[in-house]
Backbone as CSV, one residue per row, in Angstrom:
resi,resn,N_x,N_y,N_z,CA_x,CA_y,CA_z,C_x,C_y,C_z
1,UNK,3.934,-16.633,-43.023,3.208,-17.909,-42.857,1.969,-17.722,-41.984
2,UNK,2.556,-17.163,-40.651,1.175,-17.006,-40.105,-0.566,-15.962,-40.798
3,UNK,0.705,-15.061,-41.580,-0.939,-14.343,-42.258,-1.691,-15.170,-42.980
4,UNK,-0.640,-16.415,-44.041,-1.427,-17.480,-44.416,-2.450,-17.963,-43.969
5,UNK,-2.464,-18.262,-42.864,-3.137,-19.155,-42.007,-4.438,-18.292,-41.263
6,UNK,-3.929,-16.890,-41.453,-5.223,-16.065,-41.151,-5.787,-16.242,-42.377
7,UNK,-5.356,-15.748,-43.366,-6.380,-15.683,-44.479,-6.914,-16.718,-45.160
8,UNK,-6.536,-18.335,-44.636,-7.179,-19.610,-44.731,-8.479,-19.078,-43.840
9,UNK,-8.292,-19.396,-42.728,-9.167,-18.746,-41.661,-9.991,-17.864,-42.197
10,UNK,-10.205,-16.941,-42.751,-10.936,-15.934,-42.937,-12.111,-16.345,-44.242
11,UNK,-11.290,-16.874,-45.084,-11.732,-17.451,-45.913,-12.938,-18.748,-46.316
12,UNK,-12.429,-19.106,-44.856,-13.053,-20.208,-44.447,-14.414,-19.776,-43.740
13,UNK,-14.379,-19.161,-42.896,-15.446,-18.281,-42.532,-16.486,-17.544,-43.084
14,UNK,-15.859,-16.776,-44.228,-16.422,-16.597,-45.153,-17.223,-17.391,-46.394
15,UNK,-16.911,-18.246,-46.628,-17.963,-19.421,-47.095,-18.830,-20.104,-46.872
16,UNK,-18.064,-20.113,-45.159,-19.327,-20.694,-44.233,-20.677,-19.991,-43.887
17,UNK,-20.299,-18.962,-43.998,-21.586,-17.540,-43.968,-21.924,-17.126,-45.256
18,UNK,-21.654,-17.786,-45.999,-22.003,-17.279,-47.421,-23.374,-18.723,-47.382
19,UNK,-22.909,-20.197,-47.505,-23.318,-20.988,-47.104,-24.549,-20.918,-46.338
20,UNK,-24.262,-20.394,-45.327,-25.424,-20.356,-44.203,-26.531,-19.771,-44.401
21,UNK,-26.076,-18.224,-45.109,-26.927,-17.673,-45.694,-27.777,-17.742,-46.480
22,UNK,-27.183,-18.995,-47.511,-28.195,-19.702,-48.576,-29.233,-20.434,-48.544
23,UNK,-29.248,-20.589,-47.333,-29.839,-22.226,-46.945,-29.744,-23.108,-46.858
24,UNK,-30.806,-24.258,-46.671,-30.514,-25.460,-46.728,-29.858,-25.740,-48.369
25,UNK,-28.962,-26.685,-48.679,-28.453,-27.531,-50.196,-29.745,-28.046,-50.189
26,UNK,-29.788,-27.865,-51.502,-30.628,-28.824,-52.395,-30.127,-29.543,-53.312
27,UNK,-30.269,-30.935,-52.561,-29.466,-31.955,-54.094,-30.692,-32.197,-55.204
28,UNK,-29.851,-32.457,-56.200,-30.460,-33.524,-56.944,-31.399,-34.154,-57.078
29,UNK,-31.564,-34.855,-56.106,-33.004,-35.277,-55.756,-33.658,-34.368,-55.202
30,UNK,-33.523,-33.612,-54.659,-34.663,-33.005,-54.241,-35.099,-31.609,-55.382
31,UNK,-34.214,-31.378,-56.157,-34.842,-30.744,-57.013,-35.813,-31.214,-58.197
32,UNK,-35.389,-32.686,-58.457,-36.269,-33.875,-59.665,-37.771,-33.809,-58.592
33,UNK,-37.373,-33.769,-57.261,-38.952,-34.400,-56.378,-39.620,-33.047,-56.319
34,UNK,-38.940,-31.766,-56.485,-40.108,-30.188,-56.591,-40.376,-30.156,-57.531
35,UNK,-39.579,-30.701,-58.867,-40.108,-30.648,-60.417,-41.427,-31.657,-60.433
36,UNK,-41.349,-32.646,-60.071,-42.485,-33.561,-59.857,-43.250,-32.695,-59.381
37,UNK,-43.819,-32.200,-58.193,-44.762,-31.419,-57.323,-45.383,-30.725,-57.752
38,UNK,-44.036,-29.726,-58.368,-45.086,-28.284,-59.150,-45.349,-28.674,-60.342
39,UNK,-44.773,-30.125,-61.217,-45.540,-30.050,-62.373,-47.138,-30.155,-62.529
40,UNK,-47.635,-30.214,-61.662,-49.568,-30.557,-61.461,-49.517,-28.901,-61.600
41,UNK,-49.291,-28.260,-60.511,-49.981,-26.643,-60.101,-49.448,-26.308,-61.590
42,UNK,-48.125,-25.988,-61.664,-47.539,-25.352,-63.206,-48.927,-25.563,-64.528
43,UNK,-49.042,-26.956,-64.735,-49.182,-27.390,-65.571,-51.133,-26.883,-65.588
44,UNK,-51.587,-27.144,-64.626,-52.892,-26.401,-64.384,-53.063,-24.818,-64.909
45,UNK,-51.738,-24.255,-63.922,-51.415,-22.658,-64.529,-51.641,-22.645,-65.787
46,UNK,-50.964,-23.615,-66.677,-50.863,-23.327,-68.253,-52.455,-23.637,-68.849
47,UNK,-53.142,-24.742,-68.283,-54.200,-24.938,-69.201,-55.315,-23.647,-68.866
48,UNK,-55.048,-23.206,-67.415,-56.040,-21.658,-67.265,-55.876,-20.698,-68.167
49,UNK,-54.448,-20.405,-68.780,-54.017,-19.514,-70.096,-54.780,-19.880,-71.341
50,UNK,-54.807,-21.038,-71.580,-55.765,-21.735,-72.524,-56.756,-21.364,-72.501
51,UNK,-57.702,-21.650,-71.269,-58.642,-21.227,-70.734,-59.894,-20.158,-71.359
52,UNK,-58.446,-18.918,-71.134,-58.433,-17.875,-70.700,-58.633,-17.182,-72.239
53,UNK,-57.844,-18.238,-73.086,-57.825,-17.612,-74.429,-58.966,-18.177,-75.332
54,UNK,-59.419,-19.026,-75.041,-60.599,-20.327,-75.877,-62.277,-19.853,-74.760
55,UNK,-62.382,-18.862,-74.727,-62.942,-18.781,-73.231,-64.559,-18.226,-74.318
56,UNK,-64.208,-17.528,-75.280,-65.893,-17.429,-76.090,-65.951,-19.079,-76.878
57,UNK,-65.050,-19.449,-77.667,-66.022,-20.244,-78.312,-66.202,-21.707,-77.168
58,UNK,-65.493,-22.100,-76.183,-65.998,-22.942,-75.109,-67.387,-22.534,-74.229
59,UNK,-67.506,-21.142,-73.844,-68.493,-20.875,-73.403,-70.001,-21.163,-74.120
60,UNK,-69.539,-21.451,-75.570,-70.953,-21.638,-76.183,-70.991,-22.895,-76.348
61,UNK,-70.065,-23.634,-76.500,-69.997,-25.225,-77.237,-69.915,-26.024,-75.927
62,UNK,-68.855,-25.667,-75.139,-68.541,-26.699,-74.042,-68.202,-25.873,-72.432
63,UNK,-69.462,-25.089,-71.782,-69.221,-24.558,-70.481,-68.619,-25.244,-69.502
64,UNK,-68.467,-26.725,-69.333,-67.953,-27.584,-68.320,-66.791,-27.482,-68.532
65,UNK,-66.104,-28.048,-69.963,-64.745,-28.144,-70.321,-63.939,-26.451,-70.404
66,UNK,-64.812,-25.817,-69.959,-64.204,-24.300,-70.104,-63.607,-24.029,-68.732
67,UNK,-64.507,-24.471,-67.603,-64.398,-24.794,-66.179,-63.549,-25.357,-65.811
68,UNK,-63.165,-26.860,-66.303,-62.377,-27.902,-65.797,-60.448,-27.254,-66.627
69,UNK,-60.906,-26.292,-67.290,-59.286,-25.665,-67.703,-58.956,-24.111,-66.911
70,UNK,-60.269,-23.685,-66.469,-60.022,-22.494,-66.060,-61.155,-21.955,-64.838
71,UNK,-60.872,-21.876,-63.534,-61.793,-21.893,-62.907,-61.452,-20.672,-62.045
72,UNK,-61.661,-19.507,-62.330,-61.178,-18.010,-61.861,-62.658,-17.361,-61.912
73,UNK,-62.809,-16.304,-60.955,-64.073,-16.004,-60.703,-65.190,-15.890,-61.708
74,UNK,-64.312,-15.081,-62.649,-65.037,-14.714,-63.770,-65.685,-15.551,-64.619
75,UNK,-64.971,-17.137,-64.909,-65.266,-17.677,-65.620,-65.895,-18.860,-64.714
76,UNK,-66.208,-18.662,-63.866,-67.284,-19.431,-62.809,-68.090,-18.340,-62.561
77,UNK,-68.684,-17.815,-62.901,-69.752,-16.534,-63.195,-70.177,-17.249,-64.172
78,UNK,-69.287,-17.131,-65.329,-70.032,-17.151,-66.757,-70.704,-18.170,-67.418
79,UNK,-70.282,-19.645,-66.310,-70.384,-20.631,-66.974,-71.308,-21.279,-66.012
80,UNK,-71.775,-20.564,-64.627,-72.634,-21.001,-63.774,-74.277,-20.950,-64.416
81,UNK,-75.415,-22.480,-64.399,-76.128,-22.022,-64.761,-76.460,-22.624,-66.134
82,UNK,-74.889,-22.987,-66.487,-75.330,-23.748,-67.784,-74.754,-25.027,-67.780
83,UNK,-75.113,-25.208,-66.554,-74.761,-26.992,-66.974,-75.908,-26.870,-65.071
84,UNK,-75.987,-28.880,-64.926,-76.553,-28.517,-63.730,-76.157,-28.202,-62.311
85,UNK,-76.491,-27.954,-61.221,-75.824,-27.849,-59.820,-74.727,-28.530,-59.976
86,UNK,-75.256,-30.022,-59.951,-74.498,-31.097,-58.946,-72.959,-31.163,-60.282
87,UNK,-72.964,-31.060,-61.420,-71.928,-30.902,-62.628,-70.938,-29.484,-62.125
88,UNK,-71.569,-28.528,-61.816,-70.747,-27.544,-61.952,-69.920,-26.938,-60.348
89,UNK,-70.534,-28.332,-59.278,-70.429,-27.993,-58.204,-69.226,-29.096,-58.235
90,UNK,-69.175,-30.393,-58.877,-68.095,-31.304,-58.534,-67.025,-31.219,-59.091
91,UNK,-67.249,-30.423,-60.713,-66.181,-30.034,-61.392,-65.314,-29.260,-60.820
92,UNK,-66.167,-27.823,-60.893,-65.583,-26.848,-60.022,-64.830,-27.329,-58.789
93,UNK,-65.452,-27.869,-57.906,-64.871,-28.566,-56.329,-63.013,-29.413,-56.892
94,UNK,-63.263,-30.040,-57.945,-62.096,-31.444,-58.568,-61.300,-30.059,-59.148
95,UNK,-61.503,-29.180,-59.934,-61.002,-28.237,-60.682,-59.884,-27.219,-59.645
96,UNK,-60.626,-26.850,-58.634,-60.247,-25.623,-57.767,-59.310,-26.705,-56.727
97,UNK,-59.619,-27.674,-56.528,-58.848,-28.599,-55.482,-57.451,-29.246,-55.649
98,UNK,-57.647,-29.665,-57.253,-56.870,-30.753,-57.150,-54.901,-30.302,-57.464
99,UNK,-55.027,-29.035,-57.681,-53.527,-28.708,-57.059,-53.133,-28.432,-55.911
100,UNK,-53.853,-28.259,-54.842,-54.070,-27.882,-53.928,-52.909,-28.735,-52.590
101,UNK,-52.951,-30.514,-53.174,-52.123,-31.412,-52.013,-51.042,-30.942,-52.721
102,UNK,-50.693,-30.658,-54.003,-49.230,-30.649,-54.560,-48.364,-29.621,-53.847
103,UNK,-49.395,-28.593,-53.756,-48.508,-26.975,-53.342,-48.414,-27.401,-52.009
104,UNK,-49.257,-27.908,-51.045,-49.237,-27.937,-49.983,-47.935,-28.908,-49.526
105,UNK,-47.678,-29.887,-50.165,-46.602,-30.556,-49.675,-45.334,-30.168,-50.105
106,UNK,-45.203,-29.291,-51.235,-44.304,-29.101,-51.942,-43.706,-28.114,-50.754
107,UNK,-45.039,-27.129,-49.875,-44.422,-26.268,-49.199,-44.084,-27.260,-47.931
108,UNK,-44.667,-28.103,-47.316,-44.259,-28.832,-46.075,-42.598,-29.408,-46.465
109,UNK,-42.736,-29.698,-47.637,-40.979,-30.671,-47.699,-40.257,-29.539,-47.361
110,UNK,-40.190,-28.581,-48.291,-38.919,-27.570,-48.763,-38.778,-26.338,-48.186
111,UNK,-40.255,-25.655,-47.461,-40.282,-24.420,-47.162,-39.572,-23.598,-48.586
112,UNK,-38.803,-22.811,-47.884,-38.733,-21.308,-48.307,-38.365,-21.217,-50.047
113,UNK,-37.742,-22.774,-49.487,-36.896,-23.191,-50.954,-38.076,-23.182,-52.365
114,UNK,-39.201,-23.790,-51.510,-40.194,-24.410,-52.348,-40.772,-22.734,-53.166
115,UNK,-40.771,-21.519,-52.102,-41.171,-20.509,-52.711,-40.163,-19.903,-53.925
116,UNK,-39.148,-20.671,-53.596,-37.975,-19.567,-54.653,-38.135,-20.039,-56.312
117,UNK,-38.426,-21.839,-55.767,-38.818,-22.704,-56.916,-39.739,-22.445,-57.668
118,UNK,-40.842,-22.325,-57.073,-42.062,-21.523,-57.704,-41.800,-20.105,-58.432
119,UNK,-40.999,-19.733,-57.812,-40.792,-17.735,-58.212,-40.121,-18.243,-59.647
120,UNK,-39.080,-18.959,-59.742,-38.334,-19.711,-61.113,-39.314,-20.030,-61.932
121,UNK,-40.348,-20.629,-61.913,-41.113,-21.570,-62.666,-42.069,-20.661,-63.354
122,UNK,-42.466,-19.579,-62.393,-44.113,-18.874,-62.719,-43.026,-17.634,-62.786
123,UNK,-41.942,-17.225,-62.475,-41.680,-15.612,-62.740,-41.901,-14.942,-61.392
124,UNK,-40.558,-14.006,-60.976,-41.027,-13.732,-59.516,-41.777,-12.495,-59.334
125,UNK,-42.548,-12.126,-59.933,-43.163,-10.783,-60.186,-44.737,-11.618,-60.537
126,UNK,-44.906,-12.322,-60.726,-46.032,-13.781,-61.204,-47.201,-13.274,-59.602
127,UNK,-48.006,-13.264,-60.243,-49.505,-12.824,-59.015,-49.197,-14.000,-57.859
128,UNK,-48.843,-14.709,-57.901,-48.758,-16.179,-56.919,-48.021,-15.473,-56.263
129,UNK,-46.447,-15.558,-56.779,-45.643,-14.690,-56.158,-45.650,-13.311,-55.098
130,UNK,-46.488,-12.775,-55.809,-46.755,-11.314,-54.892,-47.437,-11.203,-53.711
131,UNK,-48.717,-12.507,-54.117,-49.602,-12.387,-53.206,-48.951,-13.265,-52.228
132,UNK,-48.276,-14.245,-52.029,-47.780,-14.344,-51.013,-46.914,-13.940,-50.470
133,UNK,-46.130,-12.920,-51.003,-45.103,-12.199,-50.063,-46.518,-11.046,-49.187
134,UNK,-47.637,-10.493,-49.938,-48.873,-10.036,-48.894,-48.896,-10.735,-47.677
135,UNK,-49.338,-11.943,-47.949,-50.251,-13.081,-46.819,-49.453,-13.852,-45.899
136,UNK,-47.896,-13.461,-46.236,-47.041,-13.953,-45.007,-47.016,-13.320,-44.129
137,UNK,-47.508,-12.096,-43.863,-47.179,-10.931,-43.039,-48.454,-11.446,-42.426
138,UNK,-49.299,-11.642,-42.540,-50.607,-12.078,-42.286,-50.717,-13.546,-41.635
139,UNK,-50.729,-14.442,-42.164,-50.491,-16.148,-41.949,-50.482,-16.131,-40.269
140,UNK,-49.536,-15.526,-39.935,-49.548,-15.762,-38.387,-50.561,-16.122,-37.658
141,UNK,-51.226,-15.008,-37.941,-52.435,-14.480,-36.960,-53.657,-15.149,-37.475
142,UNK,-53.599,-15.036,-38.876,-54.963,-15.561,-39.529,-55.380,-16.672,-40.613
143,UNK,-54.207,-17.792,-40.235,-54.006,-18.542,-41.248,-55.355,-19.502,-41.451
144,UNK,-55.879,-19.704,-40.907,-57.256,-20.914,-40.803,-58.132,-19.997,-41.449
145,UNK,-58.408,-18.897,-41.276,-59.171,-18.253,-41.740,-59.065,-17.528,-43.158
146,UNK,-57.460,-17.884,-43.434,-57.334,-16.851,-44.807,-57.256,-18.025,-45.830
147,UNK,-57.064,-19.461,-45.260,-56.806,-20.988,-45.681,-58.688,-20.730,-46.471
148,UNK,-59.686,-20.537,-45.444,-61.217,-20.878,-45.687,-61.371,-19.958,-46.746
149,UNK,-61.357,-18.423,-46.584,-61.195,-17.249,-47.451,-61.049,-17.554,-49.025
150,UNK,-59.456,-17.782,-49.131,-58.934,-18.163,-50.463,-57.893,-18.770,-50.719
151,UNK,-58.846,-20.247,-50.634,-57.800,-21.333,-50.222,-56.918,-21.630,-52.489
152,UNK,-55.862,-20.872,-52.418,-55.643,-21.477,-53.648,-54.155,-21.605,-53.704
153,UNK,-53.209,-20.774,-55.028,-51.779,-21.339,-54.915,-51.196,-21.005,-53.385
154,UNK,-51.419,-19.661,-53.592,-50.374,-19.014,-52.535,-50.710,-19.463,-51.452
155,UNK,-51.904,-19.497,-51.106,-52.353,-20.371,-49.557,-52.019,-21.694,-48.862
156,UNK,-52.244,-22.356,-50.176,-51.485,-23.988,-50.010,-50.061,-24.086,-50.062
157,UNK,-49.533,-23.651,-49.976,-48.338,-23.513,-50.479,-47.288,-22.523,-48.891
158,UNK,-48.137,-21.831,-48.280,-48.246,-20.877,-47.260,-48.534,-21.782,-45.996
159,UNK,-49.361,-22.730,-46.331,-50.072,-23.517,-45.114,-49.088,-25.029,-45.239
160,UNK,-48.970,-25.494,-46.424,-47.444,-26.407,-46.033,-45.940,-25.565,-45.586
161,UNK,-45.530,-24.521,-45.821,-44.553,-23.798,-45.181,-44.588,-23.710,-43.901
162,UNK,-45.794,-23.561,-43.411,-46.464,-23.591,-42.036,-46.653,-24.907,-41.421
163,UNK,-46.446,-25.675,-41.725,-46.903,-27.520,-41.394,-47.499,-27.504,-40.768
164,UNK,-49.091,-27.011,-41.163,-50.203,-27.309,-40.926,-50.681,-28.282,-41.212
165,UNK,-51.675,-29.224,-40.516,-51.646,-30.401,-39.910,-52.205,-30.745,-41.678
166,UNK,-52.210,-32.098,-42.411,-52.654,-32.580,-43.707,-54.327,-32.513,-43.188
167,UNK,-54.696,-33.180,-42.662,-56.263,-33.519,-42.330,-57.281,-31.786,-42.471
168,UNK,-56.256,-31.290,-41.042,-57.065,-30.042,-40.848,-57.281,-29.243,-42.440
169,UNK,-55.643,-28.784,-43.121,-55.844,-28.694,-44.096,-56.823,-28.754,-45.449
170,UNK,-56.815,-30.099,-45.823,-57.819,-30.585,-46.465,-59.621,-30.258,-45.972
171,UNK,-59.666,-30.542,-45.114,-61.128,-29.868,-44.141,-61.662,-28.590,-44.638
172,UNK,-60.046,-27.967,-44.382,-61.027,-26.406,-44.236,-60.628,-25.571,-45.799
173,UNK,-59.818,-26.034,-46.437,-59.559,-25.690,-47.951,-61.107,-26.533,-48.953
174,UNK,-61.358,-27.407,-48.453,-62.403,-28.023,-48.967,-63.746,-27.604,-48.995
175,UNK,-63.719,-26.957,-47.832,-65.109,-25.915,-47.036,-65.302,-25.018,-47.532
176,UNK,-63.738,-24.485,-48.001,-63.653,-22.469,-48.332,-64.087,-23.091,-49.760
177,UNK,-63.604,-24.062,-50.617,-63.869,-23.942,-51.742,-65.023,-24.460,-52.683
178,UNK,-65.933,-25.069,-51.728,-67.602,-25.456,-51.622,-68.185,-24.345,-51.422
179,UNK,-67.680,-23.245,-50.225,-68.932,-22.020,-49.745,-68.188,-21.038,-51.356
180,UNK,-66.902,-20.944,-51.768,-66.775,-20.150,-52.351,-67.585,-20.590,-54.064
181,UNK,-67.709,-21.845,-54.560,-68.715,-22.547,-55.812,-69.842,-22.017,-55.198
182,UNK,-70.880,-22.315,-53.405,-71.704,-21.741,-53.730,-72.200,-20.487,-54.110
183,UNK,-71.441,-19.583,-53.310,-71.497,-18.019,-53.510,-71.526,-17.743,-54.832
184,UNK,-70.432,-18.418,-55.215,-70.768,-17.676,-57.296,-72.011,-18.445,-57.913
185,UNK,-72.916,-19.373,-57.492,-74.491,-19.761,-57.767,-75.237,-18.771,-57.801
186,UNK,-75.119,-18.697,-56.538,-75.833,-17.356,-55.906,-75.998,-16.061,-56.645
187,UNK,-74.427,-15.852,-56.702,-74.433,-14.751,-57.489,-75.436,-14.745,-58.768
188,UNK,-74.813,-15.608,-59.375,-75.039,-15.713,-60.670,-76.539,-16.112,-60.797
189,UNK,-76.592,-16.546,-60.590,-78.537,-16.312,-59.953,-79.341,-15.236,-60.199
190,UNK,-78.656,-14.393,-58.799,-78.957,-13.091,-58.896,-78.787,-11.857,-60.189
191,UNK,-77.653,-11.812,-60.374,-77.328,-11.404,-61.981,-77.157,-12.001,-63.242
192,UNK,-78.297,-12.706,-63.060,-78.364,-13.353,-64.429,-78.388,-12.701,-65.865
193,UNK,-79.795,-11.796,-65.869,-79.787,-11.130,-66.613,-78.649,-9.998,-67.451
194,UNK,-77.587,-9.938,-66.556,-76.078,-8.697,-66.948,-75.224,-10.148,-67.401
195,UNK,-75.072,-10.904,-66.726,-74.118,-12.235,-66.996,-74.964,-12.823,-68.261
196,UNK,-76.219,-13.100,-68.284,-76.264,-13.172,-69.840,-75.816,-12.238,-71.099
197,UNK,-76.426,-11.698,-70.803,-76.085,-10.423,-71.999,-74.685,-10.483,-72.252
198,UNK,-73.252,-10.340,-71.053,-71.972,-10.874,-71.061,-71.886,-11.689,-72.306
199,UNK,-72.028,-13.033,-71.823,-72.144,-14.010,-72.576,-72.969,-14.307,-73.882
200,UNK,-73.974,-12.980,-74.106,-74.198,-13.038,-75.868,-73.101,-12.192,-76.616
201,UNK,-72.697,-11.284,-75.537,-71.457,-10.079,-76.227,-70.396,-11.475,-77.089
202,UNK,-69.873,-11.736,-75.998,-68.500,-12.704,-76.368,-69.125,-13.590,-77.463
203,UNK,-70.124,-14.491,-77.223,-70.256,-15.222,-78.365,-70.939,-14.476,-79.760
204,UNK,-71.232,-13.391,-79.697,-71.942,-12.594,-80.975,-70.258,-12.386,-82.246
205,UNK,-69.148,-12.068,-81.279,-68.254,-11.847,-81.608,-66.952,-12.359,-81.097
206,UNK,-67.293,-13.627,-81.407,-66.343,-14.879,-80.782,-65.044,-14.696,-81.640
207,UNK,-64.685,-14.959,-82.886,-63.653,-14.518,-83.230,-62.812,-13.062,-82.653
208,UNK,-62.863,-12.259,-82.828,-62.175,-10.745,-82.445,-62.429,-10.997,-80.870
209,UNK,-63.417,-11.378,-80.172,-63.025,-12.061,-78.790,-61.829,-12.822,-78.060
210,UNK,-61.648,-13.614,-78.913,-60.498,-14.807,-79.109,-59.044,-14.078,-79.330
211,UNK,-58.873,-13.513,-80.555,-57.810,-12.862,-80.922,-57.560,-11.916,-79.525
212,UNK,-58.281,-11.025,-79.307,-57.883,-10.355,-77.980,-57.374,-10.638,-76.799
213,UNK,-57.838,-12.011,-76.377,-57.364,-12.577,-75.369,-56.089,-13.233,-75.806
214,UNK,-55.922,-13.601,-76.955,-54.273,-14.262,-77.233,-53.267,-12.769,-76.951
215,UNK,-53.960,-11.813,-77.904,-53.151,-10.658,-77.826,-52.928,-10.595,-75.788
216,UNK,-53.641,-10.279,-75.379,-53.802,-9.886,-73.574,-52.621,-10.972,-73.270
217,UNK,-52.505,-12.278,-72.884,-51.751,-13.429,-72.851,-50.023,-13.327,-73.447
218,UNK,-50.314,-12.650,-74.616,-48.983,-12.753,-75.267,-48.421,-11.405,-74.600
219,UNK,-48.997,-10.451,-74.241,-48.764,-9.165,-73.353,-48.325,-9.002,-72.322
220,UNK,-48.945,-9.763,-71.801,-48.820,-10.153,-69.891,-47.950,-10.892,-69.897
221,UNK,-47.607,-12.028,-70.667,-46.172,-12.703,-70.796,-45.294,-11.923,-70.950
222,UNK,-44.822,-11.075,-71.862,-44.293,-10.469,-72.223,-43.728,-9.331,-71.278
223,UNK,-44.664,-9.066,-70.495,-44.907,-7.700,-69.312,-43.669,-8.656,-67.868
224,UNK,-44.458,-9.768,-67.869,-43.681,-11.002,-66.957,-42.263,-11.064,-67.110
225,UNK,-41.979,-11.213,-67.793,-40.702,-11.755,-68.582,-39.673,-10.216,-68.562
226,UNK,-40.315,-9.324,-68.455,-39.461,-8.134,-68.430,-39.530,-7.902,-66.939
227,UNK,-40.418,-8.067,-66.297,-40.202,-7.856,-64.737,-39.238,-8.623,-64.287
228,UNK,-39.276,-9.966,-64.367,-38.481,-11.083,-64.072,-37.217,-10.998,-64.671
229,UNK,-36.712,-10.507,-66.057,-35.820,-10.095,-66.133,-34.831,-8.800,-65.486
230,UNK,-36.212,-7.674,-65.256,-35.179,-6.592,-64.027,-34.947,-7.114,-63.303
231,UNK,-35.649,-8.025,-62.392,-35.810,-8.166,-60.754,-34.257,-8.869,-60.662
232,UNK,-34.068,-10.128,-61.639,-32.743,-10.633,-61.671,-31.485,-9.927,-61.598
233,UNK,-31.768,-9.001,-63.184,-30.410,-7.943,-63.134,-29.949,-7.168,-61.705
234,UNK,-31.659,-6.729,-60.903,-31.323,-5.654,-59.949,-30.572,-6.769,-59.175
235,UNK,-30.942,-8.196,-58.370,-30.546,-8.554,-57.390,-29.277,-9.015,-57.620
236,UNK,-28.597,-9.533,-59.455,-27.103,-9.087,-59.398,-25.907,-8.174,-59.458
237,UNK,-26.838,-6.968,-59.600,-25.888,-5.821,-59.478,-25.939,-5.711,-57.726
238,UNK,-26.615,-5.334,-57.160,-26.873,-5.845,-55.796,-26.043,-7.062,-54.828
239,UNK,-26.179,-7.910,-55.803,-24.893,-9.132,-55.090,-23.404,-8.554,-55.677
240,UNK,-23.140,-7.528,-56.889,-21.846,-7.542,-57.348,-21.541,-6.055,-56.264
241,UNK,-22.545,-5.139,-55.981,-22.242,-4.364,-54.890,-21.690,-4.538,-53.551
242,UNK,-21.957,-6.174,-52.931,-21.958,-6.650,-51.854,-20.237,-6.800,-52.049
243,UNK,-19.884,-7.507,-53.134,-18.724,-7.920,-53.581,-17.681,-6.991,-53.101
């Protein structure tokens, strides 16, 4: 009887540290209120793939609407220039911003949780993913400054984990991502002449352009999806080792 009562005991202990270890529970609700959150950033993610794939024949027909689906260096290079300042400065600004409160609160509610959620959604091998397991090691020391730098998923998302103040936030993500629209002006200014020529390549041969980038997309998914599938297997053979 009494070993009973040890191995209640033990047992009990053992759950409790299994428990503890997990983290905070997440009910119900609070998993419907991160599905809400990340559906903006997610859903942005997806139209940049679009983007990414429609990216010659938008560049000739519609440079704004190419912007407002996909706003990554390259294609704020390519599309700077053809529409005017004040168009490609507010788009860009509404474009690069407006996931920005989602991640950020998503990380203030949930913390760590909020990163695991994300790793589920985008794949934990997913560039978001990676780069912030980089910039946590970092954040400490240089978070205001890496916020101005490159204020985007992983940052916002890094800086609500951090419950960094909403106001300050907004301020200086707003700043980094005004000096960072102007810099690619600039650029693109300056290399006009190579960034055109770019942009007669792709549209000379907009079809076989197009196809390539679906092919690249359907690849990199594909590449995703097998990482994310080891990473799982390894961390349950790993938990069945613990066993």
């Amino acid at each position: 009887m009494a070993d009973d009562g040890r191995d209640d005991t033990a047992a009990a202990e053992a759950a409790h540290s299994e428990h503890a270890s997990a983290g905070p529970v997440i009910t119900d609700a609070d998993r419907r209120r991160m599905q809400l959150l990340a559906a903006v950033p997610v859903g942005f993610a997806l139209a940049a793939t679009a983007g990414q794939i429609l990216v010659a024949p938008l560049d000739a027909r519609a440079p704004l609407l190419l912007l407002s689906l996909n706003a990554t260096d390259a294609i704020l290079l390519l599309v700077a220039h053809k529409a005017p300042l004040w168009a490609f400065m507010a788009i860009g600004l509404t474009r690069l911003f407006i996931t920005d409160p989602f991640l950020y609160r998503l990380g203030y509610d949930y913390g760590p949780n909020a990163k695991a959620y994300l790793a589920a959604e985008l794949g934990p091998r997913s560039r978001v993913i990676r780069t912030m397991d980089w910039l946590e090691r970092w954040f400490p020391r240089a978070g205001w400054l890496l916020l101005f730098a490159i204020p985007g998923y992983p940052m916002c998302l890094l800086s609500g984990m951090a419950r960094m103040r909403q106001v300050p936030f907004v301020v200086v993500n707003l700043a980094g991502t005004f000096t960072r629209l102007a810099l690619v002006w600039w650029v693109a200014d300056l290399f006009a002449g190579p960034l055109g020529a770019v942009s007669r390549f792709i549209n000379r041969y907009s079809i076989p352009f197009t196809v390539a980038m679906f092919v690249l997309v359907v690849v990199q998914t594909a590449r995703n999806q097998r990482r994310s599938a080891a990473t799982e297997q390894h961390s349950f053979e790993a938990g069945t080792d613990d066993v």
